[in-house]
C-alpha positions as a printed NumPy array, in Angstrom:
array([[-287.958,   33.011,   -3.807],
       [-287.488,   30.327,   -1.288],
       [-290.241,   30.737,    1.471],
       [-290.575,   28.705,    4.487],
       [-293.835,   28.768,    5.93 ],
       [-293.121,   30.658,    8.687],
       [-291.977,   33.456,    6.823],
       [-294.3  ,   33.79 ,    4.327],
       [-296.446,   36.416,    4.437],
       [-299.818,   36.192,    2.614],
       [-301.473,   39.997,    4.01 ],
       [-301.535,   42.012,    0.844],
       [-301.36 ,   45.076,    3.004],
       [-298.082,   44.367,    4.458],
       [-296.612,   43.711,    0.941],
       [-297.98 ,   47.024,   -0.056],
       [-296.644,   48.48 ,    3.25 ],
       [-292.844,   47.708,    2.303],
       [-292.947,   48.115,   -1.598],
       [-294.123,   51.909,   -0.535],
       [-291.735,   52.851,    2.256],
       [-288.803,   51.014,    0.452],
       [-289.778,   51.862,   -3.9  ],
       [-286.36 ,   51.837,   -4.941],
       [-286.997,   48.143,   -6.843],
       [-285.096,   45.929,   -8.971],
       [-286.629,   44.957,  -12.38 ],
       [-285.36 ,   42.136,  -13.907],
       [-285.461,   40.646,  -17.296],
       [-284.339,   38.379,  -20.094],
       [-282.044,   40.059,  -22.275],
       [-281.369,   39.421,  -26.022],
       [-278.894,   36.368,  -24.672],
       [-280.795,   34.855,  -22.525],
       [-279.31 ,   36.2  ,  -19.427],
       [-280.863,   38.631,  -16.539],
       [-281.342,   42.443,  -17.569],
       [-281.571,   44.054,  -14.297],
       [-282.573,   47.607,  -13.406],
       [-282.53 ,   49.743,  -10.391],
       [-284.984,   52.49 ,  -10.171],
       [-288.464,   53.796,   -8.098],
       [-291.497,   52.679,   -8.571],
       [-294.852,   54.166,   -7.785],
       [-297.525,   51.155,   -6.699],
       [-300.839,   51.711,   -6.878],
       [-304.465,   49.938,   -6.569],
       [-306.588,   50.073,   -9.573],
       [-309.528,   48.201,   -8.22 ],
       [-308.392,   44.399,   -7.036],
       [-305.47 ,   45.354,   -9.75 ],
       [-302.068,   46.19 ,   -8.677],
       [-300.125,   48.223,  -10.713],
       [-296.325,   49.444,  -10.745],
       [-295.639,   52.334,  -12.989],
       [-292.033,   53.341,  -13.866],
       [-289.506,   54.66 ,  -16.434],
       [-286.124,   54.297,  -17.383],
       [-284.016,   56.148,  -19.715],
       [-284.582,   55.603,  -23.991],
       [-280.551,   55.035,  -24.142],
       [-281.157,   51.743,  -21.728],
       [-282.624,   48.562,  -23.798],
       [-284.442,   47.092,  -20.61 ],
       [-287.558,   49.162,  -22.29 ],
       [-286.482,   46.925,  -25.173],
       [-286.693,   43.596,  -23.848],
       [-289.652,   44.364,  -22.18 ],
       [-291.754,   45.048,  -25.452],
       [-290.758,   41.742,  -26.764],
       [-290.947,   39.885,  -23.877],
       [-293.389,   41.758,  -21.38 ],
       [-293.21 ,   39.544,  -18.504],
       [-290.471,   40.011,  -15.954],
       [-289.938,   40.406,  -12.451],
       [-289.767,   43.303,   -9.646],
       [-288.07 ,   43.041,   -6.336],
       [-288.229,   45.186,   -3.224],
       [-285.713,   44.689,   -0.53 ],
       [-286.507,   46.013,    3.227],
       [-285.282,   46.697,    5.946],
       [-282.181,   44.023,    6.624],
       [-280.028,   43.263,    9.232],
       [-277.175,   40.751,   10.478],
       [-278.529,   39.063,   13.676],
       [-275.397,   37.861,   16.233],
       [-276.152,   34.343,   17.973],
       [-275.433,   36.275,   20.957],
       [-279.407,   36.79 ,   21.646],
       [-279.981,   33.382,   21.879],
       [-280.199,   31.535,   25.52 ],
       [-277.632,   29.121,   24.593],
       [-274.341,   28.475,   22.454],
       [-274.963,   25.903,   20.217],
       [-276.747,   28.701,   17.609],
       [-275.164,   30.397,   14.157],
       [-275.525,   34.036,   12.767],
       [-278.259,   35.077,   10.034],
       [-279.467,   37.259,    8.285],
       [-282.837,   39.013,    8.955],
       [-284.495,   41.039,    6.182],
       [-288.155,   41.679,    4.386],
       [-288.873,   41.471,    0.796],
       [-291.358,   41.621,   -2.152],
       [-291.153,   39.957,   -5.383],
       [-293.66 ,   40.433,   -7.776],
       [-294.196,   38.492,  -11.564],
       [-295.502,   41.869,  -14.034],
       [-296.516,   41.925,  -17.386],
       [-295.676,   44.832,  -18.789],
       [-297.013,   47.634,  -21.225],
       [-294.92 ,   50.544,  -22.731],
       [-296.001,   53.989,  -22.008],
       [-294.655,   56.442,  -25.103],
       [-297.241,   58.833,  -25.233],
       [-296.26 ,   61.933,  -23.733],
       [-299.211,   62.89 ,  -21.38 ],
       [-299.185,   59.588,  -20.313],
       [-295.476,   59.666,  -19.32 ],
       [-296.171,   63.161,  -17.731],
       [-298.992,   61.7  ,  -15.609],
       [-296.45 ,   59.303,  -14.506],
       [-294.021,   61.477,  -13.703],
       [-296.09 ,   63.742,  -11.696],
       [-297.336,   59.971,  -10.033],
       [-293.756,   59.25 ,   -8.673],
       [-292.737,   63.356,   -7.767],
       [-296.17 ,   62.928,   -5.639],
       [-294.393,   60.   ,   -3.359],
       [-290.921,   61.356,   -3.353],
       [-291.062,   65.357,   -3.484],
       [-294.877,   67.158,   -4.077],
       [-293.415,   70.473,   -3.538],
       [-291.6  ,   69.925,   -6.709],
       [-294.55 ,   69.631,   -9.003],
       [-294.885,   73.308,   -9.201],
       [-291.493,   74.037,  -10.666],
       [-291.749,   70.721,  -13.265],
       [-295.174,   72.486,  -14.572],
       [-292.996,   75.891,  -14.528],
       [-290.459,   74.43 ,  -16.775],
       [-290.171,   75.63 ,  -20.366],
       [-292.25 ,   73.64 ,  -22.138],
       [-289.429,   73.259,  -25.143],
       [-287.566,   71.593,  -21.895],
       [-290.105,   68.996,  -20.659],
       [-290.647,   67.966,  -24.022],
       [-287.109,   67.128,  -24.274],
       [-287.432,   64.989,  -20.581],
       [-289.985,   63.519,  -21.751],
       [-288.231,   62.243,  -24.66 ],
       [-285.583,   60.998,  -23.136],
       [-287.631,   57.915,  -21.323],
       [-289.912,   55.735,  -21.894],
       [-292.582,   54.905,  -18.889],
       [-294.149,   51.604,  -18.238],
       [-296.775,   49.743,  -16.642],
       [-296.358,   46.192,  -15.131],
       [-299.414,   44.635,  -13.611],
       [-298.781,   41.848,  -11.071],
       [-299.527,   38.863,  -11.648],
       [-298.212,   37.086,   -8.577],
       [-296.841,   38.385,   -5.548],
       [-294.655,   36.988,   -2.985],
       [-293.89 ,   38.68 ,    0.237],
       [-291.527,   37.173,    3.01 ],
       [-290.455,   38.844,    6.398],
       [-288.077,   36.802,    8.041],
       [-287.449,   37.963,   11.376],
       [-286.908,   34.623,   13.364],
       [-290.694,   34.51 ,   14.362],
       [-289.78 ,   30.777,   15.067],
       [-287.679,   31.352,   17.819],
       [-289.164,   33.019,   20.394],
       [-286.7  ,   32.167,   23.131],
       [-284.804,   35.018,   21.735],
       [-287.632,   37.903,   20.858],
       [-286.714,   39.827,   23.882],
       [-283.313,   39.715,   23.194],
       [-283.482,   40.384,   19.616],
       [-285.681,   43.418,   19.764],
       [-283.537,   44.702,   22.045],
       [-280.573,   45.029,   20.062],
       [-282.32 ,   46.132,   17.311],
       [-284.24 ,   48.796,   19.09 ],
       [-281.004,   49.929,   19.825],
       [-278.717,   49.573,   16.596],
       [-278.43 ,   51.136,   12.858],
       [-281.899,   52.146,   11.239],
       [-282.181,   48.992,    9.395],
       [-282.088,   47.503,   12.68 ],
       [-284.455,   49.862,   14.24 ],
       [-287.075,   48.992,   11.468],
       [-286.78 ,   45.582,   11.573],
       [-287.638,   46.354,   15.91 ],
       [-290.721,   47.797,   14.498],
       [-291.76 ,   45.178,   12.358],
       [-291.304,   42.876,   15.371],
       [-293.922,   45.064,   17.288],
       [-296.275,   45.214,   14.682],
       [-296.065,   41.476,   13.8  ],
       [-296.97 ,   40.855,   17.566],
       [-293.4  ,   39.383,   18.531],
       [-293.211,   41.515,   21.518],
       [-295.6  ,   41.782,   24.275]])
């Protein structure tokens, strides 16, 4: 993606800090004609060692498992929090809207998970970020009726190979920081976050 230096964030941690509060990624690939494949769906990121690792599944019926098999390197987006900024917080007129949002792309290889333990390891990975409680009840199941489930995806792993992580929150123009933050801190959630990220990127004093 384009990234101006002032943007560009090169702190691992933060990159891992917005692919975890916002999973819900894109995946994107090359389909059979040469065009983008994309997908929506979680993703559970993890460390293994200096490696990371997203793990995910999508459903047998979608091809995207497909294309990935036969050509395993694609690419993952996570969008953050995003929000229109009015010219109104600058000092003076002569200023234009934007747009103000974080985001993580990330270039995977990826490897097909079919066996079924596996893909039940993975499962139980992403109910541990999004609902623990509910790992009782999936190990309750019939086991005629997680077999079936489990059947009905197919789980993969995509290492990263690169990572790119921008948060664009007009640190260039300070002149406006106060004013920014303050309509943030006082707007939609998006907005809220993004006030947040100001504080923790040291915007605000």
């Amino acid at each position: 993606m384009y990234q101006p230096p002032q943007f560009q964030s090169k702190d691992r941690a933060q990159a891992l800090q917005i692919m975890r509060a916002h999973p819900f990624a894109s995946l994107i690939s090359v389909d059979d004609a040469d065009l983008p494949y994309v997908t929506h769906l979680p993703l559970h990121v993890e460390m293994q060692g200096e490696q990371m690792v997203l793990l995910g599944h999508c459903a047998k019926p979608n091809p995207h498992w497909q294309y990935l098999q036969t050509r395993p390197n694609a690419v993952v987006t996570f969008l953050g929090p995003h929000a229109y900024l009015s010219p109104q917080v600058y000092p003076d007129l002569a200023r234009v809207p934007t747009w103000n949002y974080l985001a993580v792309h990330c270039t995977v290889e990826a490897t097909l998970i079919e066996d079924e333990l596996a893909k039940d390891r993975l499962l139980k990975k992403l109910i541990g970020d999004h609902e623990p409680s509910y790992a009782k009840q999936w190990r309750d199941l019939d086991i005629k009726f997680q077999q079936r489930m489990l059947a009905g995806i197919v789980g993969f792993e995509l290492k990263v190979l690169d990572l790119q992580c921008k948060i664009k929150i007009n640190q260039h123009r300070t002149e406006a920081h106060q004013a920014m933050h303050k309509m943030y801190a006082a707007g939609t959630e998006n907005e809220q976050a993004l006030a947040v990220w100001m504080e923790k990127l040291g915007l605000i004093q």
